[in-house]
PyMOL Python script that loads the backbone (N, CA, C, O; Angstrom):
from pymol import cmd

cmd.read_pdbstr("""\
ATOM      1  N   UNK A   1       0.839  -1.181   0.000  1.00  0.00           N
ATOM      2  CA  UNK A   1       0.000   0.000   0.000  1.00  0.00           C
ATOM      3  C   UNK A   1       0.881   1.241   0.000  1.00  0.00           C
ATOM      4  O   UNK A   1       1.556   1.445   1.009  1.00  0.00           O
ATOM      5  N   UNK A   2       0.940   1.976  -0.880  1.00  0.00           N
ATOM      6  CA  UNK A   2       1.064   3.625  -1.047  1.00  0.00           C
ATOM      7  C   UNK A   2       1.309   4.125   0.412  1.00  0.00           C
ATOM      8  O   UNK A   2       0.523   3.698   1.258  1.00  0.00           O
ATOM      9  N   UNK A   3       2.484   5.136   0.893  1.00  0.00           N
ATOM     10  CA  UNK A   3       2.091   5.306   2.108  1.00  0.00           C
ATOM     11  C   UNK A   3       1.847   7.325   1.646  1.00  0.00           C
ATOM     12  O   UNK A   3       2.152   7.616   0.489  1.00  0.00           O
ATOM     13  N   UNK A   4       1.473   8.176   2.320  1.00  0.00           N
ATOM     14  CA  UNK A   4       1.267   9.005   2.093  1.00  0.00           C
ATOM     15  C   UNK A   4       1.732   9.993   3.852  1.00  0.00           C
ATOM     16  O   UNK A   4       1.447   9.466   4.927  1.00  0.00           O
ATOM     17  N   UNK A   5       2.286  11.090   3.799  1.00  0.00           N
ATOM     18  CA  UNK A   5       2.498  12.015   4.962  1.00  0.00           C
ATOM     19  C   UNK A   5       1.487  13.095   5.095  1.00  0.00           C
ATOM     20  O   UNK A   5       1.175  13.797   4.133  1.00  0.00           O
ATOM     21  N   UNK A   6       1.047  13.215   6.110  1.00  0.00           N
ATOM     22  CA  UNK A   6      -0.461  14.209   6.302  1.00  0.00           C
ATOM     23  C   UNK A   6       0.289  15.687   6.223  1.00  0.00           C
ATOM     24  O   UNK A   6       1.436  16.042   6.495  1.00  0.00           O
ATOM     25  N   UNK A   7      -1.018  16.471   5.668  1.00  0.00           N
ATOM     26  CA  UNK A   7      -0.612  17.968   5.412  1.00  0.00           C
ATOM     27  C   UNK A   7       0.118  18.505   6.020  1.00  0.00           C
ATOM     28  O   UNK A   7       0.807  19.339   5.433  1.00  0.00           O
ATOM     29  N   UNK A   8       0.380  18.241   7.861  1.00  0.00           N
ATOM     30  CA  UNK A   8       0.862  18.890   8.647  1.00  0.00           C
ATOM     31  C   UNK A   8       2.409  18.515   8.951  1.00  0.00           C
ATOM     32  O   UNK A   8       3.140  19.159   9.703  1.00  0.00           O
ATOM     33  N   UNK A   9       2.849  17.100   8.070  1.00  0.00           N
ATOM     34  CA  UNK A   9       4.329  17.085   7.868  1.00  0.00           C
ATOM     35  C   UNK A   9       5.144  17.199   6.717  1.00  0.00           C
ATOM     36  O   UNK A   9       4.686  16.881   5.620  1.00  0.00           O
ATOM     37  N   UNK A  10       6.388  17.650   6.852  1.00  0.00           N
ATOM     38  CA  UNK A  10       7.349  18.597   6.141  1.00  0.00           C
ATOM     39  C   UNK A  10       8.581  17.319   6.017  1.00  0.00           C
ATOM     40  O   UNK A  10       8.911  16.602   6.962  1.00  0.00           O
ATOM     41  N   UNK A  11       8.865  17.282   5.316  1.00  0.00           N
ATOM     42  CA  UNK A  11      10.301  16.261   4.985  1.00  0.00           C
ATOM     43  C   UNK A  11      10.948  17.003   4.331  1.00  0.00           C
ATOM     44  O   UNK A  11      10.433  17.915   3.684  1.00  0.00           O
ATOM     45  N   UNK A  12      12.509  16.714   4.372  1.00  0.00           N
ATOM     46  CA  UNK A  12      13.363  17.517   3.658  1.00  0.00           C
ATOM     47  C   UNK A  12      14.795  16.146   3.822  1.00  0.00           C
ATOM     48  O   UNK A  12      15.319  15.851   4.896  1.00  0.00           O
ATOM     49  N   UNK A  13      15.034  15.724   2.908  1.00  0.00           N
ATOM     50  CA  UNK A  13      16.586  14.821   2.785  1.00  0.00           C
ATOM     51  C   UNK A  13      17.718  15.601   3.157  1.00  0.00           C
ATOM     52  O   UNK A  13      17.875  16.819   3.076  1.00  0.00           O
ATOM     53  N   UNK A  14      18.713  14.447   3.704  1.00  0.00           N
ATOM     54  CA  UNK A  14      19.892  15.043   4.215  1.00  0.00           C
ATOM     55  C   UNK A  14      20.814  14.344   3.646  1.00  0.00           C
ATOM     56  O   UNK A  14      20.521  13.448   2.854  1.00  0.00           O
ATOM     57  N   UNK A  15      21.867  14.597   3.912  1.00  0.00           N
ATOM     58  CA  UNK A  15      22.992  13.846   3.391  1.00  0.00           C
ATOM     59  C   UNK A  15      23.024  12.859   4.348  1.00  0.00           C
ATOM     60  O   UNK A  15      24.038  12.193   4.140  1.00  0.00           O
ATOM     61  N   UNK A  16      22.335  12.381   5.417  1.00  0.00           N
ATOM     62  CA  UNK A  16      22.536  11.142   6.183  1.00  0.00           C
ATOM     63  C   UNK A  16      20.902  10.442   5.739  1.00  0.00           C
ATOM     64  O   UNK A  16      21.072   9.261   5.434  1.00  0.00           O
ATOM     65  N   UNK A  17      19.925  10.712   5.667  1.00  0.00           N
ATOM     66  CA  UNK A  17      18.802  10.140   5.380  1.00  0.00           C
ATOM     67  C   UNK A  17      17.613  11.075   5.177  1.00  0.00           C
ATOM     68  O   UNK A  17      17.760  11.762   4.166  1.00  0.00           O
ATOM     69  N   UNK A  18      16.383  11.323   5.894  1.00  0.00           N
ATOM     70  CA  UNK A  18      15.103  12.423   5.548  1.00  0.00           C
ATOM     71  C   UNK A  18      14.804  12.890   7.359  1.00  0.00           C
ATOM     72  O   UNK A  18      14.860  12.138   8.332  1.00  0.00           O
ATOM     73  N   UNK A  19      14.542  14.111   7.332  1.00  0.00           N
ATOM     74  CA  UNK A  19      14.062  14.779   8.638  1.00  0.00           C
ATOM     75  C   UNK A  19      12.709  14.881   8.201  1.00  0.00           C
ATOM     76  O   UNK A  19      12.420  15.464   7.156  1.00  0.00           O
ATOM     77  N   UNK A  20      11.844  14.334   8.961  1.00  0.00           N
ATOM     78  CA  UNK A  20      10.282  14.843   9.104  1.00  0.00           C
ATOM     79  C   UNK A  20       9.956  15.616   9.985  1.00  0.00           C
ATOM     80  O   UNK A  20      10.627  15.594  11.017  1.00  0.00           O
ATOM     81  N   UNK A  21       9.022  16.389   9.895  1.00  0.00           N
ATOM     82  CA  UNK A  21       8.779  18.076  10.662  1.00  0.00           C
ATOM     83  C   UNK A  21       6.927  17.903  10.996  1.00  0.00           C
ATOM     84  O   UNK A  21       5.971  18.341  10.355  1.00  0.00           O
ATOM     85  N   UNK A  22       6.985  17.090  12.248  1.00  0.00           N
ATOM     86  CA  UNK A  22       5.131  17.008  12.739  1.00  0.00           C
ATOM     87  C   UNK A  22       4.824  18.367  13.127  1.00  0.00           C
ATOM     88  O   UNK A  22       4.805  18.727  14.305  1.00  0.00           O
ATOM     89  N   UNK A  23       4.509  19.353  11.847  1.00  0.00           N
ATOM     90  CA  UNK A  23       3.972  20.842  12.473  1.00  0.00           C
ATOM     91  C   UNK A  23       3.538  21.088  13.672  1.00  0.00           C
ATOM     92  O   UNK A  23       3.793  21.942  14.522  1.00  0.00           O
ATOM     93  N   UNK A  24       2.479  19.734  13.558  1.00  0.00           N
ATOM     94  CA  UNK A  24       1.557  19.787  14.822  1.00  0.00           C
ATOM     95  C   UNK A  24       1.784  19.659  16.327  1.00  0.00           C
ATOM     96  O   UNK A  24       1.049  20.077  17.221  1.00  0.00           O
ATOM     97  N   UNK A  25       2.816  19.074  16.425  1.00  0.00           N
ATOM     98  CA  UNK A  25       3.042  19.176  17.707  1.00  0.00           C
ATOM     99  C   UNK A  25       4.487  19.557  18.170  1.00  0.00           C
ATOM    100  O   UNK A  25       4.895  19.603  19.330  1.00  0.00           O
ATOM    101  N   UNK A  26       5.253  19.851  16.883  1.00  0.00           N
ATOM    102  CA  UNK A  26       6.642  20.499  16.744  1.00  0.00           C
ATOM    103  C   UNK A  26       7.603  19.312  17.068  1.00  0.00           C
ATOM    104  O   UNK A  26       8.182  19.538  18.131  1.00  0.00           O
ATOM    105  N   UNK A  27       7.897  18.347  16.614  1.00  0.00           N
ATOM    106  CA  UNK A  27       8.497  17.629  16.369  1.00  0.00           C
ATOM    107  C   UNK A  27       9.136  17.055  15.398  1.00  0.00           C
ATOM    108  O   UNK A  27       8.675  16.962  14.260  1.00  0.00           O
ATOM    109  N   UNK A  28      10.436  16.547  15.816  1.00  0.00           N
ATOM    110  CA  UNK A  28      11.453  16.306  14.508  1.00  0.00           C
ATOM    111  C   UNK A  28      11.545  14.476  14.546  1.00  0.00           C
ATOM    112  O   UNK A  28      11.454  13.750  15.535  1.00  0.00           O
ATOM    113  N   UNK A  29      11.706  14.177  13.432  1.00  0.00           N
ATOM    114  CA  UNK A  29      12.086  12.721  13.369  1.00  0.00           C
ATOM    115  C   UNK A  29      13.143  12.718  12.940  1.00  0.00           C
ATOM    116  O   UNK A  29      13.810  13.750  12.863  1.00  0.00           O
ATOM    117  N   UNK A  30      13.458  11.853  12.649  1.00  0.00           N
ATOM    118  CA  UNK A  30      14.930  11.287  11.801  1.00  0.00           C
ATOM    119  C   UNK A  30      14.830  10.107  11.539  1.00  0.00           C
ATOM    120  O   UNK A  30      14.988   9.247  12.405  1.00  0.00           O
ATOM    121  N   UNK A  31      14.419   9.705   9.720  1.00  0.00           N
ATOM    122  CA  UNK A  31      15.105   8.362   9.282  1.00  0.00           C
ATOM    123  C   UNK A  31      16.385   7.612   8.960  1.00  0.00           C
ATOM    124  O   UNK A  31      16.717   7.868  10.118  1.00  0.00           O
ATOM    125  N   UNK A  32      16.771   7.357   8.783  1.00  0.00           N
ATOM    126  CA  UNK A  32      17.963   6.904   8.014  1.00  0.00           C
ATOM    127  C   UNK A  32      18.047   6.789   6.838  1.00  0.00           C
ATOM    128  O   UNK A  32      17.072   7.272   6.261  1.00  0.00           O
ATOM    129  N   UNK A  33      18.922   6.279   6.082  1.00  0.00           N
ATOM    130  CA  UNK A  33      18.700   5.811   4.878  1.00  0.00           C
ATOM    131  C   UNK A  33      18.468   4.545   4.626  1.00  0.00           C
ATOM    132  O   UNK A  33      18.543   4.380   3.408  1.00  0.00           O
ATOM    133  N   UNK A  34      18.248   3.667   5.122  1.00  0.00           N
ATOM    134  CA  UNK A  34      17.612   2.454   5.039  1.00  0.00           C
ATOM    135  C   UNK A  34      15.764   2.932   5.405  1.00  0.00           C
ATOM    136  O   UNK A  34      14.881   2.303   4.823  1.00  0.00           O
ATOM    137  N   UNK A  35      15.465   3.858   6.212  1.00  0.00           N
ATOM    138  CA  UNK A  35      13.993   4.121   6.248  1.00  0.00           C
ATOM    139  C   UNK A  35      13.763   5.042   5.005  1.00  0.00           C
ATOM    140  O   UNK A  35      12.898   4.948   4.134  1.00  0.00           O
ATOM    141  N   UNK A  36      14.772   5.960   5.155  1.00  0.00           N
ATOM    142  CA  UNK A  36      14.623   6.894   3.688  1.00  0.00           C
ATOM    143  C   UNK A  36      14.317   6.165   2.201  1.00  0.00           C
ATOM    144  O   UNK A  36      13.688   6.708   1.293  1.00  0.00           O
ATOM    145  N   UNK A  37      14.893   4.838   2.154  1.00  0.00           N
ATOM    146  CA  UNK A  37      15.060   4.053   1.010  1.00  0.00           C
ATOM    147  C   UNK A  37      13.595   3.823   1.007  1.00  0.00           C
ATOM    148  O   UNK A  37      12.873   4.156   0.068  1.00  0.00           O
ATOM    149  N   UNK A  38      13.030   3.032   2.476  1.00  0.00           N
ATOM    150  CA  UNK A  38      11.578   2.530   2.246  1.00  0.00           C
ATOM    151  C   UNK A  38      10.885   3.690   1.982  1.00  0.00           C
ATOM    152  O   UNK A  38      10.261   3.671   0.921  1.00  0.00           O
ATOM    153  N   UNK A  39      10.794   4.960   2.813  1.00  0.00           N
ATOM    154  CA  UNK A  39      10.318   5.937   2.491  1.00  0.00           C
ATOM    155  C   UNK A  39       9.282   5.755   1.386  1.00  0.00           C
ATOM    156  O   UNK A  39       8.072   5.544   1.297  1.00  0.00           O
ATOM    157  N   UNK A  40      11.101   6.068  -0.002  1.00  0.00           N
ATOM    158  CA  UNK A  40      10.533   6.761  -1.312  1.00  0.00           C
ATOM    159  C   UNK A  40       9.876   6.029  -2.243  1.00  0.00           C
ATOM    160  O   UNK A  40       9.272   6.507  -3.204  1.00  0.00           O
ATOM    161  N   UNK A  41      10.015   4.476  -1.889  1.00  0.00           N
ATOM    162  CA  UNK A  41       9.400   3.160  -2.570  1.00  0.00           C
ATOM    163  C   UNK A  41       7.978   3.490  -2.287  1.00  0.00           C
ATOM    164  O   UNK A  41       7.191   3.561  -3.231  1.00  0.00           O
ATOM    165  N   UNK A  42       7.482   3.750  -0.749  1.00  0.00           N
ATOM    166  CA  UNK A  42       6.145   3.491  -0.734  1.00  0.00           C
ATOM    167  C   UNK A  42       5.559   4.988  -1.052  1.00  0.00           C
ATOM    168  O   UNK A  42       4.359   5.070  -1.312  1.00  0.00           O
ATOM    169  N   UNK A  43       6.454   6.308  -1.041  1.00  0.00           N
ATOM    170  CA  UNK A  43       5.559   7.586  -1.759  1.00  0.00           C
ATOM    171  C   UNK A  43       5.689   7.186  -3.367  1.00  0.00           C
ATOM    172  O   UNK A  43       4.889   7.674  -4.165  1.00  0.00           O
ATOM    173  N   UNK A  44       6.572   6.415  -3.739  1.00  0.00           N
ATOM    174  CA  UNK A  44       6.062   6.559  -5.301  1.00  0.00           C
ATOM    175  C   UNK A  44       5.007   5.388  -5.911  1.00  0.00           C
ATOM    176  O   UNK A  44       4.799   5.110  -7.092  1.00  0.00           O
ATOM    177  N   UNK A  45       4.409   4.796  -4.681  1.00  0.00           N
ATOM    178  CA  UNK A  45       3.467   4.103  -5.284  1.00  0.00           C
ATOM    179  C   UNK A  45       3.502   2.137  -4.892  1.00  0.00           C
ATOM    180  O   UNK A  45       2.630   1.321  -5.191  1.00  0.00           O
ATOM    181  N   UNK A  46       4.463   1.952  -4.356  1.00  0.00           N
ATOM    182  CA  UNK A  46       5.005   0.716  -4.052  1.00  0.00           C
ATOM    183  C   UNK A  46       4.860   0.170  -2.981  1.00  0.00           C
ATOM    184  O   UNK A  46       5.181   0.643  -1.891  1.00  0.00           O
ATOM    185  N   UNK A  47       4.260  -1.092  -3.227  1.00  0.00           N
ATOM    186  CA  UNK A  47       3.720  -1.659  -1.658  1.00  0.00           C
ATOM    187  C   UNK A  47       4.813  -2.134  -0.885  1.00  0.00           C
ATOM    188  O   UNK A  47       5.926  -2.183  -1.409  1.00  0.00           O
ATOM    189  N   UNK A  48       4.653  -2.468   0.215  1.00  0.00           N
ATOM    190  CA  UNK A  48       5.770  -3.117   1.389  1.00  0.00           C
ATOM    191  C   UNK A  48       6.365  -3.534   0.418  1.00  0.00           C
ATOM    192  O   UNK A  48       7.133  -2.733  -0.116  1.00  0.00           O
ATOM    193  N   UNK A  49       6.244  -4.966  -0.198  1.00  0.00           N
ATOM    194  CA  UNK A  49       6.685  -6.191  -0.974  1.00  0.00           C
ATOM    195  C   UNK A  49       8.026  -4.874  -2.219  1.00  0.00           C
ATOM    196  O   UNK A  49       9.245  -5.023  -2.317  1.00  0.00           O
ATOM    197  N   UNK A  50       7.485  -4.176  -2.662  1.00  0.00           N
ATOM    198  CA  UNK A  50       8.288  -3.469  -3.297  1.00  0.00           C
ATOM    199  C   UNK A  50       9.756  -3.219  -2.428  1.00  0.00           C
ATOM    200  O   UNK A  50      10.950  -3.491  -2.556  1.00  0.00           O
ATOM    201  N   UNK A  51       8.934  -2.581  -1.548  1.00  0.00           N
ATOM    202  CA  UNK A  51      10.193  -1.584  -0.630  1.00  0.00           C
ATOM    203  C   UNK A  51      11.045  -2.858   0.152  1.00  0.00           C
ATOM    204  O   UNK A  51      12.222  -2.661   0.451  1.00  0.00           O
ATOM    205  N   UNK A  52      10.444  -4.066   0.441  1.00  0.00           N
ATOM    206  CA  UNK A  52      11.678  -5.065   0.926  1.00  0.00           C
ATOM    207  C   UNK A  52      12.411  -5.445   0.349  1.00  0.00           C
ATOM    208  O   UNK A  52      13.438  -5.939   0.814  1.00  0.00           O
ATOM    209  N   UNK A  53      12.126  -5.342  -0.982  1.00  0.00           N
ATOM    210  CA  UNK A  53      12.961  -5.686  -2.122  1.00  0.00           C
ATOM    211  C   UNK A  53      13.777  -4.337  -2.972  1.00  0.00           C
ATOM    212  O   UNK A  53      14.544  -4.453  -3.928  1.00  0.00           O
ATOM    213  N   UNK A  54      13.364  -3.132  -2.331  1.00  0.00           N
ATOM    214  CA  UNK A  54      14.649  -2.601  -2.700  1.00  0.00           C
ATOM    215  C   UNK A  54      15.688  -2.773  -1.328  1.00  0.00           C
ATOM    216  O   UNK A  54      16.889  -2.611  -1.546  1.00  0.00           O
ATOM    217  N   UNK A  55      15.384  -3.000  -0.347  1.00  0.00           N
ATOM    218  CA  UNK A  55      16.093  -3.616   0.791  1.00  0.00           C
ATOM    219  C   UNK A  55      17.016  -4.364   0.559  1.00  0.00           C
ATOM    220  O   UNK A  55      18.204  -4.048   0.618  1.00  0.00           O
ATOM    221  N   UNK A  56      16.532  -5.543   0.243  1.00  0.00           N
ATOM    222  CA  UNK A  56      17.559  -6.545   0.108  1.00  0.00           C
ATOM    223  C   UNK A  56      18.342  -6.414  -1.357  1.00  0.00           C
ATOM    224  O   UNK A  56      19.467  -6.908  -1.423  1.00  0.00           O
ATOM    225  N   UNK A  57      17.819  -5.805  -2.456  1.00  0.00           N
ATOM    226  CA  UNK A  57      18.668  -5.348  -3.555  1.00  0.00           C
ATOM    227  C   UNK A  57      20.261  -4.404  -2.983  1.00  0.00           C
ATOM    228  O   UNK A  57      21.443  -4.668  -3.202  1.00  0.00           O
ATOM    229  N   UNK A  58      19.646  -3.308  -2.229  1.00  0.00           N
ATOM    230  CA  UNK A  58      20.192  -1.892  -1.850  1.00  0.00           C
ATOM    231  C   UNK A  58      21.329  -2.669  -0.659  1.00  0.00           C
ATOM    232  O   UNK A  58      22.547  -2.624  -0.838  1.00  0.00           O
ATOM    233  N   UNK A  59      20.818  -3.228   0.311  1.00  0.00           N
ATOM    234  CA  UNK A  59      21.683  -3.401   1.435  1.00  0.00           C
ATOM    235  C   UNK A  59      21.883  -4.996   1.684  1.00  0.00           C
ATOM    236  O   UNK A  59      22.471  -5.330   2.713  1.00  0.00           O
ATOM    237  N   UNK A  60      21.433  -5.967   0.810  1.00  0.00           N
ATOM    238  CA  UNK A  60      21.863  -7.401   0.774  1.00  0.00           C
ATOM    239  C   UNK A  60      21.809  -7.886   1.583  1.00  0.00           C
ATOM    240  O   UNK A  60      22.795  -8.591   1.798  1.00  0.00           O
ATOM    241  N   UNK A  61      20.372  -7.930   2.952  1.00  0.00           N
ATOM    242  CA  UNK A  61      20.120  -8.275   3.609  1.00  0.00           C
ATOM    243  C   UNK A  61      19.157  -9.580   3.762  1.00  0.00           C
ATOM    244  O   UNK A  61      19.109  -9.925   2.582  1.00  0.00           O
ATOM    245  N   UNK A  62      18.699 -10.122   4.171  1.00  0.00           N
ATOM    246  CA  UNK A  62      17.949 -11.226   4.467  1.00  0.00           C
ATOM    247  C   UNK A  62      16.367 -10.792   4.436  1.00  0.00           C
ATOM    248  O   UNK A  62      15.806 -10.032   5.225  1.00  0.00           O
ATOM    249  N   UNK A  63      15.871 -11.390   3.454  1.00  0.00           N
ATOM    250  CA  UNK A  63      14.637 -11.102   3.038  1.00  0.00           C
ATOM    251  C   UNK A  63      13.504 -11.214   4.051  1.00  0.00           C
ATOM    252  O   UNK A  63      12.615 -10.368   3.950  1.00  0.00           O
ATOM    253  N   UNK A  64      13.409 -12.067   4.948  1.00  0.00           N
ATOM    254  CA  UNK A  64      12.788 -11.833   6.440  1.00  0.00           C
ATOM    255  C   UNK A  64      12.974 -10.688   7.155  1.00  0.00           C
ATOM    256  O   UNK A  64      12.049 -10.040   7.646  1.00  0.00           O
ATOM    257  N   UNK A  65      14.352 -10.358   7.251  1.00  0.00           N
ATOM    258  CA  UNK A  65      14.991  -8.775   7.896  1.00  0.00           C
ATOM    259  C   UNK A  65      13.967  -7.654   7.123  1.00  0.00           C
ATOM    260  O   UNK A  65      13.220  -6.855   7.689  1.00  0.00           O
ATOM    261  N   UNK A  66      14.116  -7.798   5.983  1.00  0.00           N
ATOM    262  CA  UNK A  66      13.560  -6.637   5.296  1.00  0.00           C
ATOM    263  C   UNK A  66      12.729  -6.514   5.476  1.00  0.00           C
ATOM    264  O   UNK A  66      12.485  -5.374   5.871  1.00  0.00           O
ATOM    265  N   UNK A  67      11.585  -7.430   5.387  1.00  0.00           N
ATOM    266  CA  UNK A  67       9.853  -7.472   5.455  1.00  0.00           C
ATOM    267  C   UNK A  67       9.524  -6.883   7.148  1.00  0.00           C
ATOM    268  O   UNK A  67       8.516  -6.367   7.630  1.00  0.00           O
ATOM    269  N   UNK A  68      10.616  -7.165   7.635  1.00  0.00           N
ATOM    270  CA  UNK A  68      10.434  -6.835   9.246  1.00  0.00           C
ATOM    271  C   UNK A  68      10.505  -5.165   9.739  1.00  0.00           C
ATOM    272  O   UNK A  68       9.868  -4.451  10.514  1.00  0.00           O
ATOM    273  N   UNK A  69      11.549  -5.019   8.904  1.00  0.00           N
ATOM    274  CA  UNK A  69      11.924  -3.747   9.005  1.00  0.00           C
ATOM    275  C   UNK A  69      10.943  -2.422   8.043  1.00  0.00           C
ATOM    276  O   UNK A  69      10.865  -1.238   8.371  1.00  0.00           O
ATOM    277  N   UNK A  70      10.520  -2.842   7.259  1.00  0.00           N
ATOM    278  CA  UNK A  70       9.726  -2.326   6.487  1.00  0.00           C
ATOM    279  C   UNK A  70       8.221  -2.258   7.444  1.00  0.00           C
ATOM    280  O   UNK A  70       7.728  -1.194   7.819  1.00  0.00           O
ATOM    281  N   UNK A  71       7.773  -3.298   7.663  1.00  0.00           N
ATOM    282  CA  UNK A  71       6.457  -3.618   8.488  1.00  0.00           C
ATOM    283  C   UNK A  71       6.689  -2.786   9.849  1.00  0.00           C
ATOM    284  O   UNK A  71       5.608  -2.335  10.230  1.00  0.00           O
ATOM    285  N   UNK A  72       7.867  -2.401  10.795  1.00  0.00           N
ATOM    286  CA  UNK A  72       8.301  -2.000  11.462  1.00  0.00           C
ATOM    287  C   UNK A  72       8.011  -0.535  11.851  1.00  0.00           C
ATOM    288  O   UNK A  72       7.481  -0.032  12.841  1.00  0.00           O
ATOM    289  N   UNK A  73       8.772   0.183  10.242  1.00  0.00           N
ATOM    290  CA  UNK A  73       8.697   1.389  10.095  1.00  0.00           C
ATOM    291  C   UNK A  73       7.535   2.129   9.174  1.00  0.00           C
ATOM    292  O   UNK A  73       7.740   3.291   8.825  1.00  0.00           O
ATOM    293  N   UNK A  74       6.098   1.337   8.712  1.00  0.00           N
ATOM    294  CA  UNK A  74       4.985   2.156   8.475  1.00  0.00           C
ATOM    295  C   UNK A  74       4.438   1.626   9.846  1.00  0.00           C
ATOM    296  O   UNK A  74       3.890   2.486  10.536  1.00  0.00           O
ATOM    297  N   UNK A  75       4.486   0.526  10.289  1.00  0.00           N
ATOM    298  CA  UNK A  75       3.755   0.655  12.022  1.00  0.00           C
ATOM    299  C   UNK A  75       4.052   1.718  12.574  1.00  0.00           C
ATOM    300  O   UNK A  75       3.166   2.509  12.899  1.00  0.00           O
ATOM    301  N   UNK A  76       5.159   1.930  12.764  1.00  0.00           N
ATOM    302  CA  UNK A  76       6.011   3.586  13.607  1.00  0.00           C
ATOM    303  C   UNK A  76       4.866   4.808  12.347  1.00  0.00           C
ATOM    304  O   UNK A  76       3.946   5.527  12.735  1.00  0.00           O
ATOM    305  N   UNK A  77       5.070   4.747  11.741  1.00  0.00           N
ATOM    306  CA  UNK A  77       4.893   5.915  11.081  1.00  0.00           C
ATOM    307  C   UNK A  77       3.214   6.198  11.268  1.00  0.00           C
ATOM    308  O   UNK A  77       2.978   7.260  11.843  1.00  0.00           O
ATOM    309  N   UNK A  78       2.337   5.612  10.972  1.00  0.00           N
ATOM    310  CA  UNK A  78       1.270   5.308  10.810  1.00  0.00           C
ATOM    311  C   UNK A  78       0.781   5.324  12.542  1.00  0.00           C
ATOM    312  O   UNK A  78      -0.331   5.666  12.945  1.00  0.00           O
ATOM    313  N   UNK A  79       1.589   4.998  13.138  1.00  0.00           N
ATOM    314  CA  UNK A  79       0.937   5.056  15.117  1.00  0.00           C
ATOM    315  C   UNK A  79       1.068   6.511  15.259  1.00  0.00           C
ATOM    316  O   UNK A  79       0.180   7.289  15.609  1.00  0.00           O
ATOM    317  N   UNK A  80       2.345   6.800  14.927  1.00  0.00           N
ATOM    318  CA  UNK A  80       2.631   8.642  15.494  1.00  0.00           C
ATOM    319  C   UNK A  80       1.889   9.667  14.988  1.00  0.00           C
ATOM    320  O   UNK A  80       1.818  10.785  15.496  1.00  0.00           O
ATOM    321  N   UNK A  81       1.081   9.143  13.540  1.00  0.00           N
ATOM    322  CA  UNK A  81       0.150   9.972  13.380  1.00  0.00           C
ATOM    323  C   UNK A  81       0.621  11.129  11.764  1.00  0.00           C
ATOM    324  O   UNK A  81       0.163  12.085  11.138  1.00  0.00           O
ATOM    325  N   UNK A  82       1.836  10.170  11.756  1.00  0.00           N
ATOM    326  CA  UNK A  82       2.530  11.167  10.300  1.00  0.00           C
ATOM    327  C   UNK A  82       2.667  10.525   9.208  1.00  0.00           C
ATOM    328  O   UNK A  82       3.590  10.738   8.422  1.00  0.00           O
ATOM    329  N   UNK A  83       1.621   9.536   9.013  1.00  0.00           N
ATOM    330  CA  UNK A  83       1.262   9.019   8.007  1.00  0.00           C
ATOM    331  C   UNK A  83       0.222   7.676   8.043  1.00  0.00           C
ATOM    332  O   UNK A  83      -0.041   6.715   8.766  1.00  0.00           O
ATOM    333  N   UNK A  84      -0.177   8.272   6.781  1.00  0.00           N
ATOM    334  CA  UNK A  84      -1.666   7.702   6.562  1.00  0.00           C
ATOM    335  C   UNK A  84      -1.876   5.999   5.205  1.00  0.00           C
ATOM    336  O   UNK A  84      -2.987   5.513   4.992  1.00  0.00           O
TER     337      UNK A  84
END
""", "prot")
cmd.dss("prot")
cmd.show_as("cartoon", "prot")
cmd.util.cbc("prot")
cmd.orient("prot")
């Protein structure tokens, strides 16, 4: 599933991974680039299954790892309220 960031957050990439900006309650995140990677898979349209597999393409990890880590970080994202 597509993941999408609500009106009230701001992302901007870094040279280490993406800062998200929750207007709403003034808070900063910080992904990495392994979340940054899943990130941009699931804003351009790409379900989990996509984004574990640029995982294990990108960082040659263990295809269980990936699905974990992926499932991991839209749970996080999706609880805190900065994405839908």
């Amino acid at each position: 599933m597509a993941l999408r960031f609500g009106a009230d957050v701001s992302t901007a990439e870094t040279g280490y991974g993406t800062v998200l900006l929750d207007q709403r309650r003034g808070q900063y995140f910080e992904l990495n680039p392994t979340g940054t990677l899943i990130v941009r898979v699931l804003m351009a349209g790409g379900d989990e299954a996509a984004a574990a597999d640029a995982l294990v393409e990108e960082y040659d990890i263990d295809r269980a790892r990936a699905e974990e880590d992926v499932a991991a970080l839209v749970a996080e994202l999706r609880t805190s309220g900065l994405a839908a």
